[in-house]
MIMAR-939480 format. One record per residue: chain; x, y, z of N, C-alpha, C, CB in turn. Coordinates in steps of 0.001 Angstrom, whole numbers. Glycine has a CB too. Layout:
N
PT | A | X | Y | Z | X | Y | Z | X | Y | Z | X | Y | Z;
...
***
This chain:
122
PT | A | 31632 | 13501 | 14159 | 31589 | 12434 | 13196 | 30174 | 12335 | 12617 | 32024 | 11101 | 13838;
PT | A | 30303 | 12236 | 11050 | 29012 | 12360 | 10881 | 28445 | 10544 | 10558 | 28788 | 13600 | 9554;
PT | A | 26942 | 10803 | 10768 | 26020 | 9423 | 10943 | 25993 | 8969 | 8954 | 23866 | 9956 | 11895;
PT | A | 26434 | 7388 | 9580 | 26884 | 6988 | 8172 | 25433 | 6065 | 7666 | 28562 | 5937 | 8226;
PT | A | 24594 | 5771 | 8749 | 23504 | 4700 | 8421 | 22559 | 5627 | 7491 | 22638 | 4001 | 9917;
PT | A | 21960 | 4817 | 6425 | 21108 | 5145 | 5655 | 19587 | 4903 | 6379 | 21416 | 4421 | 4415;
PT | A | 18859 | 6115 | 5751 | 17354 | 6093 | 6045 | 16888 | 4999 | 5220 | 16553 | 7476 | 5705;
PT | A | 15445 | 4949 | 5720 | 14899 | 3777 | 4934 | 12991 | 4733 | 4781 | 15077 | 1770 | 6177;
PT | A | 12368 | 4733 | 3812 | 11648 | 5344 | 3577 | 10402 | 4384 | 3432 | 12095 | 6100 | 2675;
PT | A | 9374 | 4686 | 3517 | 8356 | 3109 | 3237 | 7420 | 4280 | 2628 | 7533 | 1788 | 4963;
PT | A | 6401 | 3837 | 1481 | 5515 | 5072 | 746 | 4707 | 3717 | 491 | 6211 | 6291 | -815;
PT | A | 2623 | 4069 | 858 | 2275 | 3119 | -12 | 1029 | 4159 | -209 | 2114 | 1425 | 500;
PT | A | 602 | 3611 | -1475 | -60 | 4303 | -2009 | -633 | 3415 | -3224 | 640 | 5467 | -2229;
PT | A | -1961 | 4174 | -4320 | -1683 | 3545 | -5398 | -968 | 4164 | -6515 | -2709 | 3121 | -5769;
PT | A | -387 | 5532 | -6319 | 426 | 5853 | -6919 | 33 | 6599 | -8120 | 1064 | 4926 | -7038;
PT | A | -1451 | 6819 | -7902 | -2169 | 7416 | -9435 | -1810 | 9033 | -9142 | -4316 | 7078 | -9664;
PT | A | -1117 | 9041 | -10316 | -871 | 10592 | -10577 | -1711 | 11506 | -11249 | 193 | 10756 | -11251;
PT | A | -1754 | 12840 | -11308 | -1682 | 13780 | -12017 | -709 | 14458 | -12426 | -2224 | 14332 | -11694;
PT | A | -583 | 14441 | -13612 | 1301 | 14529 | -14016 | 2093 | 13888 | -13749 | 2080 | 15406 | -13646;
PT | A | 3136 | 14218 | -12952 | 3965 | 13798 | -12714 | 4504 | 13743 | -10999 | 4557 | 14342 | -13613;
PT | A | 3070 | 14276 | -10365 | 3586 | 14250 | -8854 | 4522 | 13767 | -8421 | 2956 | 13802 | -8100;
PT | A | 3540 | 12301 | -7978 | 4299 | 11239 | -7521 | 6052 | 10783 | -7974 | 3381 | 10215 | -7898;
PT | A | 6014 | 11100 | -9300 | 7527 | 11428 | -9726 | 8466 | 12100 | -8982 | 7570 | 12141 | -10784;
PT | A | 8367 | 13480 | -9152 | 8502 | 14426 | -8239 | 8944 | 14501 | -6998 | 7696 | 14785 | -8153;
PT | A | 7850 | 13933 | -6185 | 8306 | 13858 | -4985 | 9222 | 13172 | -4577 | 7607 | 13654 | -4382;
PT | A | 9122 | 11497 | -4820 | 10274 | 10878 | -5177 | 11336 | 11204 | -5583 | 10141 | 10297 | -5762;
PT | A | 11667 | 12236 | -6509 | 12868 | 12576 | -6601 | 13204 | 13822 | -5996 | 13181 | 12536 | -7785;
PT | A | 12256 | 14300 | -5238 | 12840 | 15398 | -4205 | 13299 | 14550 | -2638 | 11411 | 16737 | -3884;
PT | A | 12799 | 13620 | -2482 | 13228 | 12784 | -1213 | 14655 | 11954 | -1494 | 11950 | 11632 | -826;
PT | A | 14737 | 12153 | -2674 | 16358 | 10617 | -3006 | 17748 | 11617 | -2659 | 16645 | 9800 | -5571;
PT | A | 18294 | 10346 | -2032 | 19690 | 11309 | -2142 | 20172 | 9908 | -1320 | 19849 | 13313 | -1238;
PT | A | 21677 | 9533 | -1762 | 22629 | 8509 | -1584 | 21857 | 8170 | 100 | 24556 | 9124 | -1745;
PT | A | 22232 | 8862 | 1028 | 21892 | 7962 | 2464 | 20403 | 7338 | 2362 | 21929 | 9055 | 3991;
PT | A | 19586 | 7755 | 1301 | 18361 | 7177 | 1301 | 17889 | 5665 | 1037 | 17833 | 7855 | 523;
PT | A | 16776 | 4966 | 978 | 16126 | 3643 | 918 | 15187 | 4239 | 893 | 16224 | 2546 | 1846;
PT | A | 14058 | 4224 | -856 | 13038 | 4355 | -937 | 12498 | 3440 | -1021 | 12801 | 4948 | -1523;
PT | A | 11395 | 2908 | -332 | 10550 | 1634 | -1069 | 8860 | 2341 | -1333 | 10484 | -67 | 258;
PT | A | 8523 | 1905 | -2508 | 7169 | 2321 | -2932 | 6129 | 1140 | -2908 | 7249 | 2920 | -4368;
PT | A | 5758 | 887 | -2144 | 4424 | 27 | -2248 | 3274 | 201 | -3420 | 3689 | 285 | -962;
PT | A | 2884 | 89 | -4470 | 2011 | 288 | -5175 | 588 | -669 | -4863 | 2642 | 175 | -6395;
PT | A | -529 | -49 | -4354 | -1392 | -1125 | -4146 | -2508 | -834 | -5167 | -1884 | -1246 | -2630;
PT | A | -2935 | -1445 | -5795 | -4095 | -1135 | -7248 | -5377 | -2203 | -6735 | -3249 | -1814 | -9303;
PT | A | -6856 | -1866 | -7061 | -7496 | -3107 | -6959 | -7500 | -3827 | -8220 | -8812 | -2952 | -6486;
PT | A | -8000 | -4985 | -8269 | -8361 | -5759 | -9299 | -8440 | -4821 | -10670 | -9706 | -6463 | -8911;
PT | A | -9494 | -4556 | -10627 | -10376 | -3771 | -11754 | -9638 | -2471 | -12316 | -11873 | -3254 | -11085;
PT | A | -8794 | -1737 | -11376 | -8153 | -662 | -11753 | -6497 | -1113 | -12338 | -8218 | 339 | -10446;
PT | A | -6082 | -2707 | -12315 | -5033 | -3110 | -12950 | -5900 | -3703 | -14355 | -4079 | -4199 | -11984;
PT | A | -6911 | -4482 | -14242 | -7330 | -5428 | -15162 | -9254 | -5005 | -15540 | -6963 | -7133 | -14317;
PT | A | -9635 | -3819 | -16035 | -10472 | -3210 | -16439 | -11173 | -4601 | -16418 | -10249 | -2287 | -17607;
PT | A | -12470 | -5250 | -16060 | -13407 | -5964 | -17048 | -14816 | -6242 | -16552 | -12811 | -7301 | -17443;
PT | A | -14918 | -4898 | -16304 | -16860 | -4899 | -15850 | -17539 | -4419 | -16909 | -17469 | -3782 | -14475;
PT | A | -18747 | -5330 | -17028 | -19761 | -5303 | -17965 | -21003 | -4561 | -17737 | -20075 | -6502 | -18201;
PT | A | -21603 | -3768 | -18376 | -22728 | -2650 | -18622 | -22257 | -1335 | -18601 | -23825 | -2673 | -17604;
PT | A | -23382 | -768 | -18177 | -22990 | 897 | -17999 | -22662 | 1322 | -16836 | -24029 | 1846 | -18305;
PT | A | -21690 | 2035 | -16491 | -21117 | 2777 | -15343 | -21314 | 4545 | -15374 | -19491 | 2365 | -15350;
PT | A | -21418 | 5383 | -13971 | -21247 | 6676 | -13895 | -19815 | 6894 | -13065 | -22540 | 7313 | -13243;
PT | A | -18682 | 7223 | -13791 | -17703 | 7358 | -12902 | -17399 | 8761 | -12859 | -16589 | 6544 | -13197;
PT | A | -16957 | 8863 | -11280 | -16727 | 10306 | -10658 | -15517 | 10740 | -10498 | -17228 | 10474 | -9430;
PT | A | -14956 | 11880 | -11209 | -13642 | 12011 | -10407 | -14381 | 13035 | -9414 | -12093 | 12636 | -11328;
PT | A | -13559 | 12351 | -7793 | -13424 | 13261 | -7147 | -12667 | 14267 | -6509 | -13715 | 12999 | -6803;
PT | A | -12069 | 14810 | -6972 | -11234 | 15892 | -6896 | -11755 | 17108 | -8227 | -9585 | 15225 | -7054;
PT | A | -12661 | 16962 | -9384 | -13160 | 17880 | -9619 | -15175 | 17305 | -9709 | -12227 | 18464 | -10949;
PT | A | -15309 | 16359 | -9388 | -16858 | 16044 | -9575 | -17576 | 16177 | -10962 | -17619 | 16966 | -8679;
PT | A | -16445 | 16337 | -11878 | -17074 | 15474 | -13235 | -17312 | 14085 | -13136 | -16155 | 15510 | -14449;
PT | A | -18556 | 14029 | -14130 | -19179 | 12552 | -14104 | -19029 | 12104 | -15484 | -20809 | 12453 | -13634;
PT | A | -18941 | 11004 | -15788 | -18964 | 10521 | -17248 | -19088 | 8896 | -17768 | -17673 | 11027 | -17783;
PT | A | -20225 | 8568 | -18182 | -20980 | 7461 | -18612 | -19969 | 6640 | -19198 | -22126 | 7787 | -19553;
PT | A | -19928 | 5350 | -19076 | -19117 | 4977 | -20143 | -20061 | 3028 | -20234 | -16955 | 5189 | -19576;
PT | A | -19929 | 2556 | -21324 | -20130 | 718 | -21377 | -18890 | 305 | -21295 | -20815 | -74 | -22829;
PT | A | -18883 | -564 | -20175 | -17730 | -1048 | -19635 | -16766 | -1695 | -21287 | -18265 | -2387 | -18272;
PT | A | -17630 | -2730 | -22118 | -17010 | -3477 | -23038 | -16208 | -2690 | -23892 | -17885 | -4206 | -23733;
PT | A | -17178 | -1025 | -24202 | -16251 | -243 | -24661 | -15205 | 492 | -24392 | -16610 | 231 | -24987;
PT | A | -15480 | 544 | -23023 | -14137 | 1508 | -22221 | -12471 | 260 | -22107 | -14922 | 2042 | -19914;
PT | A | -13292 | -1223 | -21856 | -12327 | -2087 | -21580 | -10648 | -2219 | -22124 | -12980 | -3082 | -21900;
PT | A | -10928 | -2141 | -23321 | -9646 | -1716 | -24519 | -9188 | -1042 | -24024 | -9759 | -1149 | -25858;
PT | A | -9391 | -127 | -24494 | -8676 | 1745 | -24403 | -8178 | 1856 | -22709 | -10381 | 3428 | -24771;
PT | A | -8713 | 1354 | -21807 | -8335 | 1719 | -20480 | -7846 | 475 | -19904 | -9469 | 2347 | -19660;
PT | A | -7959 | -475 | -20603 | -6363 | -1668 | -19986 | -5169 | -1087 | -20602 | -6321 | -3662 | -20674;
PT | A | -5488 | -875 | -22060 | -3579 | -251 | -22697 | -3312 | 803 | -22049 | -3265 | 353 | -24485;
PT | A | -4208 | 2110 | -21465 | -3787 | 2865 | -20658 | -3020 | 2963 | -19673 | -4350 | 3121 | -20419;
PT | A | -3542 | 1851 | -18606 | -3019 | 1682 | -17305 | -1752 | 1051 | -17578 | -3913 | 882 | -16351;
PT | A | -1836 | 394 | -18322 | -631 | -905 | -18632 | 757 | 236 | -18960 | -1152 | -2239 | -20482;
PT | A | 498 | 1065 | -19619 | 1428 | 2035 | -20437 | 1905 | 2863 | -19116 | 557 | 3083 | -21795;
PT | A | 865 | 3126 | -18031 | 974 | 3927 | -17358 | 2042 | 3404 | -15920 | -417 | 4338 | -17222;
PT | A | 1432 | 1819 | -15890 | 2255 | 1339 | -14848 | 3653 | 605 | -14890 | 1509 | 594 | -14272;
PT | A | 3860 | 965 | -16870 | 5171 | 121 | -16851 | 6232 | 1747 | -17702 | 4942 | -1900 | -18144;
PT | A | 5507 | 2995 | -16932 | 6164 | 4553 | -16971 | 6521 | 4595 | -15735 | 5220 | 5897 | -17354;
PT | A | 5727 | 3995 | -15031 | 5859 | 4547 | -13422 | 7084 | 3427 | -13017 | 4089 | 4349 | -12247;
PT | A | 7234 | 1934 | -13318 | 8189 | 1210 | -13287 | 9421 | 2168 | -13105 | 8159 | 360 | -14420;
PT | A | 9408 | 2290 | -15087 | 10700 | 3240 | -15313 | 11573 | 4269 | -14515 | 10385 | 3940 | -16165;
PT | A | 10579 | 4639 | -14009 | 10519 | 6174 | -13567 | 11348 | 6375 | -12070 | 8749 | 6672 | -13376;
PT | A | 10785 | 5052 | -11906 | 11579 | 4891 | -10532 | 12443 | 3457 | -10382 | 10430 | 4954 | -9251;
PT | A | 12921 | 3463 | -11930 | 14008 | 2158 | -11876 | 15291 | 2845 | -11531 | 14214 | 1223 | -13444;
PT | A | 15593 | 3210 | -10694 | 16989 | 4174 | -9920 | 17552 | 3458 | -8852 | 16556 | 5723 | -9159;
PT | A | 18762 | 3634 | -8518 | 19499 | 3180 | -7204 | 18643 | 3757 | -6013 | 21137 | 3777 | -7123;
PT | A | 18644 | 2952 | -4956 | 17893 | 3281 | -3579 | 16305 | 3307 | -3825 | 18394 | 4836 | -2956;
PT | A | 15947 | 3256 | -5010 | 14323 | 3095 | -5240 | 13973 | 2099 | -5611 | 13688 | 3846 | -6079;
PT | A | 12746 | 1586 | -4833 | 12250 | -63 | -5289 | 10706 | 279 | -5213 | 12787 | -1617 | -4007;
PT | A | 10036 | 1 | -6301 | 8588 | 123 | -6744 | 8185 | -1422 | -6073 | 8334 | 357 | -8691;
PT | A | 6762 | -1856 | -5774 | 6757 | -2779 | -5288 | 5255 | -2757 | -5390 | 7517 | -2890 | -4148;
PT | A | 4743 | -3177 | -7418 | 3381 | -2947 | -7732 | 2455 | -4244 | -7326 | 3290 | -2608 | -9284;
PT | A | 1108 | -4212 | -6695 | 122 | -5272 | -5764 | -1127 | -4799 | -5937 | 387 | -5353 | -4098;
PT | A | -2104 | -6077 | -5693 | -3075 | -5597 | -5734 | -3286 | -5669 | -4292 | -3915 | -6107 | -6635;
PT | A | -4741 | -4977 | -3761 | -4966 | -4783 | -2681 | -5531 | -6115 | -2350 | -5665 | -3640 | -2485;
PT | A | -5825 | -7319 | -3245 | -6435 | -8375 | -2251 | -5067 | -9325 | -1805 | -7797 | -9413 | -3107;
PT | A | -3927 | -8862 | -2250 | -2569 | -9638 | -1452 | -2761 | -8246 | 66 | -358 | -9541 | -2835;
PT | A | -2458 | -9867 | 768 | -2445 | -9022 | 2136 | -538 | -8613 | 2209 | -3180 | -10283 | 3810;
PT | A | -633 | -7353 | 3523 | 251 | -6864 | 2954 | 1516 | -7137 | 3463 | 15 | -5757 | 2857;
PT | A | 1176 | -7979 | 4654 | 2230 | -9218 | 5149 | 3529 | -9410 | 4339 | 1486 | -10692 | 5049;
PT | A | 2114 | -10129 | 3015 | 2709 | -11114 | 1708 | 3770 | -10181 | 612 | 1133 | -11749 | 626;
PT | A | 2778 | -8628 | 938 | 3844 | -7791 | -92 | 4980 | -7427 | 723 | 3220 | -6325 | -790;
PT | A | 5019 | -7417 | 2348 | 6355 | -7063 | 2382 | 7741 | -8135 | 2419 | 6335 | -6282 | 3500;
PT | A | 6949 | -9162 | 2863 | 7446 | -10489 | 3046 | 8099 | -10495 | 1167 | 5921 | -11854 | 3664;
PT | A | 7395 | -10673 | 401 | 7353 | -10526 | -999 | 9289 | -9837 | -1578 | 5770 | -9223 | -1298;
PT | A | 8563 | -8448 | -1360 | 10315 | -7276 | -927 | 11092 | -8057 | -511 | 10408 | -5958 | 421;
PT | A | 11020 | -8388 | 1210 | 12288 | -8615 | 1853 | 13147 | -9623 | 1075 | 12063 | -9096 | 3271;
PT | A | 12419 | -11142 | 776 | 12688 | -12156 | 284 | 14082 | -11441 | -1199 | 11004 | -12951 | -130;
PT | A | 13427 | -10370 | -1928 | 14347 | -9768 | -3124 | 15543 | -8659 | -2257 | 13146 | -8728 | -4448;
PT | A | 15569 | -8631 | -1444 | 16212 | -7868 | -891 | 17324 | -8105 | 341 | 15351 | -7202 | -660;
PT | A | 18085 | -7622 | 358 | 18999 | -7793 | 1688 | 19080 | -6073 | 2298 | 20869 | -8559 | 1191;
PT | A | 18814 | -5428 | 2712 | 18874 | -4347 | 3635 | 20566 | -4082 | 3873 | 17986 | -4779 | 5086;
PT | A | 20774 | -2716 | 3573 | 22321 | -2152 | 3632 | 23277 | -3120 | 4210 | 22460 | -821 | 4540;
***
């Protein structure tokens, strides 16, 4: 007899891609017995851009550097993220997948407490 209970998956992360990873993987893990839940945790500043002067930011994964004035970057990189985190919504608006976007100063108690409250479990 085969096992009828569904898995339950827990992912947290902040979910920043290159391409389409995080996509990806997610949809290489789904399949009917599954329960994905995605925790998205972002800080402040990386949901809501708004620091003032000049910055040197690093990516690290290739160690380019690049200057920017916060007032000018502010625009252009709130509509970014915004565009970016309501793709990633989409992306994983599917049966058995639940996105579950936070910032890191909610403790994470509150984000799961948060879930359960929208949720009833199989």
């Amino acid at each position: 007899m085969k096992n009828k209970q569904k898995e339950l998956i827990l992912l947290v992360s902040d979910f920043l891609q290159k391409d389409q990873e995080w996509v990806e993987i997610v949809e290489e893990m789904k399949h009917p017995q599954k329960e994905i839940v995605l925790f998205q945790l972002l800080g402040k500043q990386e949901v809501a851009f708004d620091m003032k002067g000049s910055f040197v930011f690093k990516d690290l994964e290739s160690d380019r550097e690049i200057t920017l004035d916060g007032a000018t970057a502010k625009k252009e990189y709130n509509q970014a993220i915004d565009a970016y985190l309501k793709s990633l919504k989409e992306a994983f608006h599917q049966p058995n997948i639940h996105l579950m976007q936070e910032t890191i100063d909610e403790p994470m108690v509150s984000v799961i407490s948060k879930f359960l409250s929208k949720r009833s479990f199989f």
